[in-house]
N, C-alpha and C positions, 0 to 999 in steps of 0.2 A: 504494500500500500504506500503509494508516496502520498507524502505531505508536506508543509510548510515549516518549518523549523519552530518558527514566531508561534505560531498555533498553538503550542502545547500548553496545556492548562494549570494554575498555580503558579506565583512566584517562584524563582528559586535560591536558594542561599546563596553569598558569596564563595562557601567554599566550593558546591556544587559549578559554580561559574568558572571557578581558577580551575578545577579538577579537568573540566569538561574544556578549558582550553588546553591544559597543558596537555592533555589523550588528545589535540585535535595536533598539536603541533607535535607530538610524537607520532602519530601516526601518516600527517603527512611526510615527515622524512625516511618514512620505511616505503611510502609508496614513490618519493623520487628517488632512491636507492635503486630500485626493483631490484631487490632480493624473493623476490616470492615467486617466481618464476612461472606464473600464470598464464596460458597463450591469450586468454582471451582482458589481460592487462597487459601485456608485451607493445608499448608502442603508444600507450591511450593514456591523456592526463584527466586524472579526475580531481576535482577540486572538490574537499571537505570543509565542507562551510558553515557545519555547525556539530559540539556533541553537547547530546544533552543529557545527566545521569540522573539515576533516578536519587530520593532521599536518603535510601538505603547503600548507595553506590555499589548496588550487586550490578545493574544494568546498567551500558550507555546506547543513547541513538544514534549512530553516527549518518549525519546528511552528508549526501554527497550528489557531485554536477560533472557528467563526462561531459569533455570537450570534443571538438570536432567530428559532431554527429556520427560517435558512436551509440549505439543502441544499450539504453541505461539498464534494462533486463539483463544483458550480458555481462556489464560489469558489477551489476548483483549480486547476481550467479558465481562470479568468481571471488568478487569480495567474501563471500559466503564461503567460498573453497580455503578461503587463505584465513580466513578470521582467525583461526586457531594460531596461525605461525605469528599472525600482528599482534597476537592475544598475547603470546610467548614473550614476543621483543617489549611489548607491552609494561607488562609483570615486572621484567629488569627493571626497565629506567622509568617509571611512575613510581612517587614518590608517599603512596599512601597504601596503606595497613591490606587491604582486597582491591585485586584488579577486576574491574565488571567485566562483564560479557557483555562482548559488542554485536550489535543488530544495528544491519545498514539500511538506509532510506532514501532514494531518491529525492533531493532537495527541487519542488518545483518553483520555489517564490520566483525565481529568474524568470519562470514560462507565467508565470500568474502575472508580473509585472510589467512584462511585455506585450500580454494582449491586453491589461486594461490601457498600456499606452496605441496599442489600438485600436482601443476602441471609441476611446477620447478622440482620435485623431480623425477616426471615420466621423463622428457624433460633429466635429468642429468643421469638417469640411461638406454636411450635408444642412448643415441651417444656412438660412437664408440670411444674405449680408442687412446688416442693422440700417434702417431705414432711418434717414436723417429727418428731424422732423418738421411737418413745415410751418412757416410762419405764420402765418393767417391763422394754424390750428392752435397755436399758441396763446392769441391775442381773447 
């Protein structure tokens, strides 16, 4: 199920916020390493643009955005194949007591943001130009 990052429900703590960045920037340098030797990541940049853990920090969300119209099913699918070894590198270099288990997400706010600017732009270029008003109606 993809979703919006921003959407999730409830405040969250500050420490949940540092947690959920520092697993976003630890994970993105295992995936510009490419150590995980996935075919169907071999070549494909995905940007991780948001984690979100839960209060209990068993679970995090990890949102993610391939680039250059690869099909987001497939690096899913292999995120999913590799969780375990990111989970590994993970564990080392995170700095708190339990490493969550990662479940990845399709980040769509980018596709959400560009069709409302869509759709504005359609909405702006089908009304009719503002009628200047006349004088006589004035008086």
């Amino acid at each position: 199920m993809s979703r919006s990052p921003s959407s999730t429900k409830g405040s969250k703590s500050q420490r949940q916020l540092k947690v959920g960045e520092e697993i976003r920037h630890i994970l993105s340098n295992i995936l510009i390493r490419g150590d995980l030797h996935d075919p169907d990541l071999e070549g494909v940049s995905v940007i991780l643009s948001e984690v979100s853990i839960s209060p209990d920090f068993s679970n995090a969300r990890v949102y993610f955005t391939p680039l250059g119209g690869t099909n987001p099913d497939l690096v899913k699918a292999a995120l999913g194949r590799v969780a375990h070894i990111m989970q590994h590198e993970l564990s080392r270099k995170l700095t708190t007591r339990r490493c969550p288990k990662l479940k990845f997400f399709q980040d769509i706010s980018f596709e959400t943001a560009g069709r409302v600017g869509q759709l504005i732009e359609e909405n702006r270029t089908s009304l009719p130009d503002p009628v200047e008003p006349d004088e006589e109606t004035e008086k």
